[in-house]
C-alpha positions as CSV (number, residue, x, y, z in Angstrom):
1,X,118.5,88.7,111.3
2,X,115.7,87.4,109.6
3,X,112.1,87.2,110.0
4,X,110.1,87.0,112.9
5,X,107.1,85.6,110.5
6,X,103.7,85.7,111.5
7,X,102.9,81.8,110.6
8,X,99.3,81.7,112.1
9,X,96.3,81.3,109.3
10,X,93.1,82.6,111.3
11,X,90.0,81.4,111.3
12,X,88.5,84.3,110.0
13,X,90.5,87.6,108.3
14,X,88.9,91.0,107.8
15,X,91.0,93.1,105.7
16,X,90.0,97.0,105.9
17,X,91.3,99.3,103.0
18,X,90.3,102.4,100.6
19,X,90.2,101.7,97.5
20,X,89.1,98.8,95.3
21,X,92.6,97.9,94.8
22,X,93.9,98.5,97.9
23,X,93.8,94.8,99.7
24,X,95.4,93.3,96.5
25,X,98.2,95.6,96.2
26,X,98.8,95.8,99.9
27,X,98.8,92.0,101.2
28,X,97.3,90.3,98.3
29,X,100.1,87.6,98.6
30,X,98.9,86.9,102.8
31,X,95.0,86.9,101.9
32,X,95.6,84.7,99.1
33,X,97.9,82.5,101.3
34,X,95.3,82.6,104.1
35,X,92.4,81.5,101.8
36,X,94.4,78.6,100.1
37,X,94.9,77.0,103.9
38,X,91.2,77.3,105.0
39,X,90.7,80.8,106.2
40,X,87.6,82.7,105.8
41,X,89.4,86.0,104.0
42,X,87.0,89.0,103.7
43,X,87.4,92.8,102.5
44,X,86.0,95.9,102.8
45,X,86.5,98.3,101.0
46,X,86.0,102.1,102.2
47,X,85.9,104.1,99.5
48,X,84.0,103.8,95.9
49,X,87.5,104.4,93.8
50,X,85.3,107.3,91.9
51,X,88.4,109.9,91.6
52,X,90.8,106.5,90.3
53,X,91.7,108.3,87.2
54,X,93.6,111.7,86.3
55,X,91.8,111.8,82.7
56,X,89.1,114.6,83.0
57,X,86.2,112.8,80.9
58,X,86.1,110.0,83.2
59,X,82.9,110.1,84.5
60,X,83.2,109.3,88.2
61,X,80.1,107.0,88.5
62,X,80.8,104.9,85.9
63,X,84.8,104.6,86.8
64,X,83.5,104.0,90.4
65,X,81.4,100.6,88.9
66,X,84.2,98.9,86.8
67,X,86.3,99.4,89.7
68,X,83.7,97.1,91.8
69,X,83.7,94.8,88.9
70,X,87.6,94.7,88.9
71,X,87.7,94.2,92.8
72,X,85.1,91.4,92.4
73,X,87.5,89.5,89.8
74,X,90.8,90.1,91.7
75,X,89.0,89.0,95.1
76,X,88.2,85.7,93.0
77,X,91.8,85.1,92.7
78,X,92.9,85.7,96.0
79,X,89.8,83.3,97.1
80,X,88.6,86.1,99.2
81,X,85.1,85.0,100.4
82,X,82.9,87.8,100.7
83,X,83.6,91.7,99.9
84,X,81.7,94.9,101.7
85,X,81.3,98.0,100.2
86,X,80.7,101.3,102.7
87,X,80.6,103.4,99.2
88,X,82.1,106.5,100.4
89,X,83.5,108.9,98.1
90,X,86.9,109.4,97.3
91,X,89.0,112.0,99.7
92,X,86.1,112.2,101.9
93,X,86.5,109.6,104.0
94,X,86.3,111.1,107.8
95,X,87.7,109.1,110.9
96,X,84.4,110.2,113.2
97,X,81.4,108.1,114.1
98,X,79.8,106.9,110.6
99,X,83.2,105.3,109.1
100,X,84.2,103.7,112.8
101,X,80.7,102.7,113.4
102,X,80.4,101.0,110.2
103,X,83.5,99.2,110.5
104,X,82.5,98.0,114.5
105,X,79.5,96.8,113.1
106,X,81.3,94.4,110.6
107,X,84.1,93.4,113.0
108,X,81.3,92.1,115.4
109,X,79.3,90.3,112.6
110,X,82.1,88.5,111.2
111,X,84.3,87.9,114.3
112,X,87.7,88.2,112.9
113,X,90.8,86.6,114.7
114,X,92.7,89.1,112.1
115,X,92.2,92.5,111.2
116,X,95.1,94.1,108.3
117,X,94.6,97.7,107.3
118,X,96.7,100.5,106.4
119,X,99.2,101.5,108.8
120,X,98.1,105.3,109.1
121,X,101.1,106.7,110.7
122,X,103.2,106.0,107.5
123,X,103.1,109.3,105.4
124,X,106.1,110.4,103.6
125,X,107.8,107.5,101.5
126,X,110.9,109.4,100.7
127,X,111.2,112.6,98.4
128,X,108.7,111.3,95.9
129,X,105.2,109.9,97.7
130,X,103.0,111.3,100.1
131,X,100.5,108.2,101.6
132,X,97.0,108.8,100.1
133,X,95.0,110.6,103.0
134,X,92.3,108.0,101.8
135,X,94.9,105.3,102.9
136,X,95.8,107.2,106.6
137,X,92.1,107.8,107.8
138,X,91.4,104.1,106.9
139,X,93.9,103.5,109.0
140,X,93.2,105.1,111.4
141,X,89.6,103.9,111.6
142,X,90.1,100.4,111.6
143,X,92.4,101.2,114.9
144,X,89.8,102.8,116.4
145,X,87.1,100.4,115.4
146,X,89.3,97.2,116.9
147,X,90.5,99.2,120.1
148,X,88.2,100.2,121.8
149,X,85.4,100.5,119.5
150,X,84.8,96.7,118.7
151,X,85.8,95.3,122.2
152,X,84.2,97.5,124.2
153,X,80.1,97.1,124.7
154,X,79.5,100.7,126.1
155,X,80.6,102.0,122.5
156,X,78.2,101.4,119.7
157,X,76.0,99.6,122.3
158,X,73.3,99.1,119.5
159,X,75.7,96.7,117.4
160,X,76.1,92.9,117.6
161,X,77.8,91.5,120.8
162,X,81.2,93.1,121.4
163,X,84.0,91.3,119.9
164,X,88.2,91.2,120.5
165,X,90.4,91.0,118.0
166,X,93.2,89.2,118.5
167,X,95.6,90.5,115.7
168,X,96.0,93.6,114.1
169,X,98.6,93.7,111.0
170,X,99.2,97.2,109.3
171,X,100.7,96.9,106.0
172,X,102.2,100.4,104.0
173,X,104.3,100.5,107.4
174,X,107.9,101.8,107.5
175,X,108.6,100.0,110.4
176,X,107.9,96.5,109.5
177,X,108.6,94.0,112.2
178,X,106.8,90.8,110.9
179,X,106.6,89.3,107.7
180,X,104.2,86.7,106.1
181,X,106.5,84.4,103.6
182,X,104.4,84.5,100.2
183,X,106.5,82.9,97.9
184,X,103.8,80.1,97.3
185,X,101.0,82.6,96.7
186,X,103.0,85.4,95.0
187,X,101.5,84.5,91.8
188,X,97.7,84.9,92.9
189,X,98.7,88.1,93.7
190,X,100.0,89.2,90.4
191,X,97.1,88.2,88.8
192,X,94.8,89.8,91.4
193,X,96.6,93.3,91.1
194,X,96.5,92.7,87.4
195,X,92.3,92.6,87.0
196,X,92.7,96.0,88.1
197,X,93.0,97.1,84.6
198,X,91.4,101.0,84.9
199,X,94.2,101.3,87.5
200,X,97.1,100.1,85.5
201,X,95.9,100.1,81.8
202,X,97.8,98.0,79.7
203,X,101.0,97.4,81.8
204,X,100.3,94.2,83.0
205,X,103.4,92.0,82.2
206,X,105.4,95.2,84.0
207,X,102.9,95.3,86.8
208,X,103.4,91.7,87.0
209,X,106.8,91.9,87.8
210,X,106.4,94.6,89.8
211,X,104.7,93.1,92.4
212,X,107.3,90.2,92.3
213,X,110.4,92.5,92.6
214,X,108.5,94.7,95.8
215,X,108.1,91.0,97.3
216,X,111.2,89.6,96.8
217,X,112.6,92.7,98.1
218,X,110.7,91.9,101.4
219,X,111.9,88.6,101.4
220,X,115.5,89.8,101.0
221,X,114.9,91.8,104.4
222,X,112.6,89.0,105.7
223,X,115.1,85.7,104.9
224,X,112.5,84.0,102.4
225,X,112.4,84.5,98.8
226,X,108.8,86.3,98.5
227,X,107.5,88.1,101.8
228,X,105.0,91.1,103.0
229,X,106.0,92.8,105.5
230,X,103.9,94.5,108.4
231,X,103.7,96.1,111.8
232,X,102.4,93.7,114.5
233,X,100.2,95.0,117.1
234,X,99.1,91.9,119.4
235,X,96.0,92.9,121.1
236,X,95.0,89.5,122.7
């Protein structure tokens, strides 16, 4: 059977991830979707990207900067209105009070109706990928930080006015149970995963299609010709 799709375009979207390249890859086709139709789209990014590169003379600092430059051209494509950066450094990202107090703090300013992050319980993608422990405590943060960090006034009490998300969307999931159809914004996609050159150097026509074979593999399990697929949590 196909579908159920998740048709709403919020208000406001806050989409939580790791790396600079992590929102793009991930659900690059819904943002840029949402934007095109009104919403406010905004990303935050956890982590600096610093360790992005196997190559031992990559100096970290420098990698870490054209990775922020990259993320600020692909958000351009997607039409993602503003961008926050908590700065952390790669693989130490920790799910305890700074990270989830950071990301409360946020959800209360901006007042999302969405919130998409990294669904942290997905870890072992077959024999040959193990999720990105960056990608799993991100995940697991921006749970916290919706339920019951955000909603609740006795936690953080010294951040803005609590605030309940309505929606929460993990993407990475293996157990996929709505899908966004993006087959009219597949292509900003592309070209946002694509400004993330230091990532896939000069593979971009493969990357390109890539990113439209992964989607119209969703589509094929969703009933639409492009599609991301995620794990619905309705909280409200």
């Amino acid at each position: 059977m196909a579908g159920p799709f998740f048709d709403e375009i919020p208000d406001v979207a806050l989409a939580i991830y790791a790396h600079p390249d992590d929102a793009e890859v991930a659900a690059g086709g819904t943002l840029a979707l949402w934007a095109a139709n009104g919403s406010a789209v905004n990303v935050c990014v956890c982590a600096q990207g610093d360790k992005g590169s196997l190559d031992p003379a990559v100096v970290p600092a420098e990698l870490a900067s054209l990775r922020k430059a990259e993320s600020v051209r692909a958000g351009a494509v997607l039409g993602v209105r503003r961008r926050f950066w908590l700065d952390h450094p790669d693989g130490e990202l920790e799910d305890g009070l700074e990270l989830r107090g950071q990301l409360v703090s946020l959800i209360r300013d901006l007042r999302p109706d969405v919130v998409l992050a990294p669904d942290p319980t997905a870890v072992f993608f077959g024999q040959t990928y193990i999720n990105h422990r960056d990608h799993r405590v991100t995940g697991w943060a921006a749970i916290d930080a919706v339920v019951p960090g955000a909603a609740n006034p006795h936690y953080f009490p010294g951040a803005q006015p609590a605030h309940s998300v309505g929606t929460l969307l993990l993407s990475g999931t293996l157990e996929p149970d709505v899908w966004v159809d993006v087959t009219t914004s597949i292509e900003a996609k592309a070209q946002a995963v694509v400004c993330h050159a230091s990532q896939i150097g000069d593979g971009g026509d493969l990357v390109m299609r890539s990113v439209r074979s992964r989607a119209a593999d969703a589509g094929k399990r969703a009933g639409t010709r492009f599609a991301e697929g995620f794990r619905h949590v309705i909280l409200a």
